[in-house]
C-alpha positions in Angstrom: 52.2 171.7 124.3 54.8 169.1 125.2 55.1 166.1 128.0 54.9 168.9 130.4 52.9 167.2 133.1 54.7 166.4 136.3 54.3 163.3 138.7 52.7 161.2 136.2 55.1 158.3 135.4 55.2 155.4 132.7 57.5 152.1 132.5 59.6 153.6 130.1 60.1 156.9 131.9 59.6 159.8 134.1 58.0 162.8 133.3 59.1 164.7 136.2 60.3 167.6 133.6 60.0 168.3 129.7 63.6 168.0 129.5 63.5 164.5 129.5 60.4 164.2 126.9 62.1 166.1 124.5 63.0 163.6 122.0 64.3 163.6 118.4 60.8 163.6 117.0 60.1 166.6 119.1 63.3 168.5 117.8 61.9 167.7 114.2 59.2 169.5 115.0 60.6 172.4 116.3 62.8 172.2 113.5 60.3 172.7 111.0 58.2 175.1 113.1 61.4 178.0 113.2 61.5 177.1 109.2 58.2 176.6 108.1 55.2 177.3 111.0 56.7 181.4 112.0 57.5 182.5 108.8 53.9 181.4 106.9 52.2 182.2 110.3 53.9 186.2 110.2 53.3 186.4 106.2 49.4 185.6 106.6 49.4 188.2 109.4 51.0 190.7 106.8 48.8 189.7 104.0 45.7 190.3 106.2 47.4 193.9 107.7 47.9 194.6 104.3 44.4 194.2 102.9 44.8 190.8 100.9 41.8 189.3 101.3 38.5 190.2 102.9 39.8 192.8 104.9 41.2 193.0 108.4 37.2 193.1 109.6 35.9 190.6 108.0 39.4 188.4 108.4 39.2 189.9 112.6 39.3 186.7 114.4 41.6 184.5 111.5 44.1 187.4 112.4 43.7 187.5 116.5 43.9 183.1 115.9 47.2 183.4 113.8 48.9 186.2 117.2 48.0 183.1 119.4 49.5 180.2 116.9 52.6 182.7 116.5 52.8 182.5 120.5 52.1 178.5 120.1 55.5 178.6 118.1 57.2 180.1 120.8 55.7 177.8 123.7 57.4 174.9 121.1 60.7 176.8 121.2 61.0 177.5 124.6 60.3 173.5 125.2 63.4 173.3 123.5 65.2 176.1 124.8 64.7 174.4 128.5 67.0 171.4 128.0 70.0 174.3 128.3 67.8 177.4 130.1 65.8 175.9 133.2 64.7 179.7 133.7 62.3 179.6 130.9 60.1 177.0 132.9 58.0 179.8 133.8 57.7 181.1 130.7 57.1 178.1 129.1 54.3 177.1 131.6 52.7 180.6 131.5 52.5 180.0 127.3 50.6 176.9 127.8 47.9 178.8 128.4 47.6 179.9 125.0 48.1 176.2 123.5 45.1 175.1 126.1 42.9 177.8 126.1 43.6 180.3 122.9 43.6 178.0 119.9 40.7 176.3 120.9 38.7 179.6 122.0 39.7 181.3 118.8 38.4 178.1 116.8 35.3 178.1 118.5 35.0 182.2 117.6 35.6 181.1 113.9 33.0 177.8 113.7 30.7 179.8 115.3 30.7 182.9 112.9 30.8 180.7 110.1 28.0 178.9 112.0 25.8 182.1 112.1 26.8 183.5 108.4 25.7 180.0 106.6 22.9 178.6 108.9 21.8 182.0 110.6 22.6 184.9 107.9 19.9 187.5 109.5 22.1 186.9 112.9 25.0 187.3 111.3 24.6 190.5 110.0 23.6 191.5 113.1 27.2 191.0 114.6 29.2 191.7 111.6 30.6 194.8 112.9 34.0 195.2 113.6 33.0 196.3 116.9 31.4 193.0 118.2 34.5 191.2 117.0 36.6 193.6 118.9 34.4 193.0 122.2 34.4 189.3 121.8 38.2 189.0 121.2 38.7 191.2 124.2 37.3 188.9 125.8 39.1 185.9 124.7 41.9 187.4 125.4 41.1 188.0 129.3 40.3 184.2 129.3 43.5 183.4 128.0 45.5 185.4 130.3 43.8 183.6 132.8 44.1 180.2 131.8 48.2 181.4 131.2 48.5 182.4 135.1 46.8 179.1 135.9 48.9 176.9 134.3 51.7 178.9 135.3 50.9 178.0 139.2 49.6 175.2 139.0 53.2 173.2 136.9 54.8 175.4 139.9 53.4 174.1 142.4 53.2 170.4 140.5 49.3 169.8 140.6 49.7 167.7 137.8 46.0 166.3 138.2 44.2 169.2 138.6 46.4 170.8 135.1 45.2 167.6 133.3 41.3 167.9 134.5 41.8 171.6 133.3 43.0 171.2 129.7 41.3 168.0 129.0 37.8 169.2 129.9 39.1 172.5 128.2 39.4 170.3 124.9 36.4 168.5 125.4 33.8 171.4 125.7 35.8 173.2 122.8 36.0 170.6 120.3 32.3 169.3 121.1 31.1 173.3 120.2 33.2 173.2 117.3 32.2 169.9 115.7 28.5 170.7 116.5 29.2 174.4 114.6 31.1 172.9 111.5 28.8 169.5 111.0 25.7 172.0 111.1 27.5 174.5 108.2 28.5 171.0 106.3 24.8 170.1 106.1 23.8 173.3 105.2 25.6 173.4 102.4 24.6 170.1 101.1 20.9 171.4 100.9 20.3 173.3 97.5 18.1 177.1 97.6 14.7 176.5 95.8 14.2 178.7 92.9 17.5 178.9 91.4 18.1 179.2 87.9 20.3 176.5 86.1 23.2 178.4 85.6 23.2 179.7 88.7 22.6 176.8 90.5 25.4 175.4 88.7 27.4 178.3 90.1 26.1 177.9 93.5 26.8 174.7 93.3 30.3 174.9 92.5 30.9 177.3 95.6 29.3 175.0 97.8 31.2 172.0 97.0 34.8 174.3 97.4 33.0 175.8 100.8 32.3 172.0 101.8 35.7 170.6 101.1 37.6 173.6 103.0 35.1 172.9 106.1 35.2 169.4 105.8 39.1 169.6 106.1 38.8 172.0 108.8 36.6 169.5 110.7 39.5 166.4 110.0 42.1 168.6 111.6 40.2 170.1 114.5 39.8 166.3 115.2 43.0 165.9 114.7 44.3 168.1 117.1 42.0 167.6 120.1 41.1 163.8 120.1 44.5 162.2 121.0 44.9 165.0 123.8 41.5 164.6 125.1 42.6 160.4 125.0 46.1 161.2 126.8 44.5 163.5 129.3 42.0 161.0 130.7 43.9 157.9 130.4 46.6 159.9 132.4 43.8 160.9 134.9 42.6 157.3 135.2 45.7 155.5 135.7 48.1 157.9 137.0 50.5 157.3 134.3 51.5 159.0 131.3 52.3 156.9 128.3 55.1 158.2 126.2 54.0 157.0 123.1 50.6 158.4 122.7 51.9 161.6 124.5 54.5 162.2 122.2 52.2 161.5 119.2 49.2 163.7 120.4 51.2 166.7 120.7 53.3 166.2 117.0 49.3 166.0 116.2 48.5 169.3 117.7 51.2 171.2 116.0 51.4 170.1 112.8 47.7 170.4 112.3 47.9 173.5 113.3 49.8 174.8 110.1 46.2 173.5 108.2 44.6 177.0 108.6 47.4 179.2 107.8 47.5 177.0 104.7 43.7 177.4 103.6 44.4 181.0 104.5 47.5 181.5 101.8 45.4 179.1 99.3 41.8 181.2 99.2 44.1 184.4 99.0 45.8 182.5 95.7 49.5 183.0 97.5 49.9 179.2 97.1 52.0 178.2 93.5 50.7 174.9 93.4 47.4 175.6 94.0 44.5 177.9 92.3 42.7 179.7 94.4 39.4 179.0 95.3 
């Protein structure tokens, strides 16, 4: 997501179009997601085709999360693109919805499966099937349609405030279900089972604390990525003005935190040189 909104205007500029947002720290970013973001983003999606892994089941909503972050990339790229093609306005707007309303749905899908499989297991089994995953990624994927065709109209017809009520309160509810999902699985596995053995407490133990760290960094960049937009989006909505600064720094935020979970990905599947896997 770039400085897309419209009609919101600060002292040292106006936002009337992402052309003129689009700054060198921007193209630095787009830079590095054409070299580094779509080709790690396509190999995890090969190595979970392939097998690598837990399976394509079990890995079901990791691989629908990495199709949206591959169409994130291309939102990013068309930003770009616009400063010589004006015709991919439209399809830059309609891609927002995936950058508003796909990562952080597919995120919740994840917390909340991890949710249910540490602090609910009998649940979880319940909906382990491939079947429910398929239903509830349907799903998400109606939603994000949706939320594409709404952004769509509403930068075309330049309701700039109603856009920013939509993804901020978006962000909100989405990072409040995620943060209540992935503090509950952190406490969970702070608490030791009763009645294990030494040595396999010891065990345990050790594939807690790897468990912990990988949700505790999850938890950093999930924060990451939504708290400055949810900041820039009602301090926009307050004062009718954008600021440049914290605009330009919430969205180099969103993207560049997004490369965390491809990264986790590659490193638990031991495709990472300078890391063992866990």
């Amino acid at each position: 997501m770039n400085n897309y909104t419209v009609n919101f205007t600060s002292p040292e500029t106006s936002t009337d179009s992402p052309i003129q947002s689009t700054g060198p720290l921007e193209i630095c970013v787009f830079i590095i997601i054409l070299l580094f973001g779509l080709p790690t983003l396509f190999y995890v999606i090969w190595l979970i085709i392939t097998g690598t892994g837990n399976g394509v089941a079990s890995e079901f909503f990791i691989l629908n999360h990495f199709v949206c972050e591959i169409g994130n990339c291309l939102l990013c790229i068309f930003d770009a693109m616009v400063m010589w093609f004006s015709c991919l306005n439209i399809v830059s707007n309609f891609l927002r919805g995936l950058a508003i309303t796909g990562r952080p749905l597919f995120q919740c899908l994840i917390c909340v499966e991890r949710y249910l499989a540490v602090v609910y297991p009998v649940t979880f089994l319940r909906f382990k099937p491939l079947m429910c995953r398929v239903i509830c990624c349907i799903v998400v994927w109606i939603l994000i349609i949706g939320s594409c065709l709404c952004s769509m109209f509403m930068l075309m017809f330049s309701n700039s405030t109603v856009h920013m009520w939509f993804f901020a309160l978006q962000f909100l509810l989405f990072f409040s279900i995620q943060l209540f999902c992935l503090v509950a699985v952190l406490r969970a596995l702070k608490q030791s089972g009763p009645g294990e053995r030494r040595r396999e407490r010891k065990e345990e133990n050790h594939m807690k604390r790897r468990a912990f760290y990988i949700i505790l960094i999850t938890t950093l960049s999930i924060a990451i990525i939504y708290v400055p937009y949810i900041i820039m989006g009602f301090s926009s909505i307050l004062t009718h003005r954008l600021i440049k600064e914290l605009s330009t720094f919430s969205y180099v935020c969103y993207v560049l935190a997004g490369f965390v979970q491809p990264v986790l990905f590659l490193q638990r599947a031991g495709k990472l040189p300078c890391f063992c896997s866990p």
